[in-house]
N, C-alpha and C positions, 0 to 999 in steps of 0.2 A: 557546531550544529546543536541547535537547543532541540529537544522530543517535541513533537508537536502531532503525535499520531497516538493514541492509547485507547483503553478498552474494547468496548466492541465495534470500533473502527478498523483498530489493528487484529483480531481474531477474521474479521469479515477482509480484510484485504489479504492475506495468509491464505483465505480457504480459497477466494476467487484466482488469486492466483497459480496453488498449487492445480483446481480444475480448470485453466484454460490452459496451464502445459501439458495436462493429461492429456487433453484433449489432442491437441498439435502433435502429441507423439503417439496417438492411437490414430490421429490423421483424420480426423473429424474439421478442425480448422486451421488446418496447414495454409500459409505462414501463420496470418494473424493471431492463432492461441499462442504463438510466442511473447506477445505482448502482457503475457500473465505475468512474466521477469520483472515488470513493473511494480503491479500490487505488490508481490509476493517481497521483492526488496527492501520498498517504503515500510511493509509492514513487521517485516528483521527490523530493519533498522528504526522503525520510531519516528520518521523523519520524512515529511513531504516535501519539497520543493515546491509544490503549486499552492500549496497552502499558504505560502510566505505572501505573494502581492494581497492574497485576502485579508490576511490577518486571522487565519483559520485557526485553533488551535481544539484538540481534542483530549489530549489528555491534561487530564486533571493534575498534576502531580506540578506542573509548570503555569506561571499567569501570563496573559500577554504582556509586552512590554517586556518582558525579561530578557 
């Protein structure tokens, strides 16, 4: 799995995801703020899946094609 998520792509999917589990464990959007587990892992890990059929790439550090 090549990085295909960086700078302030991946600081902005971190923040969104740590405030939609806050959110679901303060019980504001129980279930659906559990779906924060999404951004918040993509943007650990560097690594989108849905980016892939686009051809998406963000961070800079990697070219497409590689």
């Amino acid at each position: 799995m090549k990085k295909n998520v960086g700078g302030l792509d991946k600081i902005l999917r971190i923040i969104v995801g740590i405030a939609l589990i806050a959110s679901a464990l303060l019980g504001y959007f129980t279930p659906w703020g559990w779906i924060g587990v999404v951004p918040l892992a993509t943007g650990l890990m560097g690594w989108c899946p849905a980016y892939l059929p686009f051809g998406c790439n963000s961070c800079p550090n990697t070219e497409k094609g590689e």
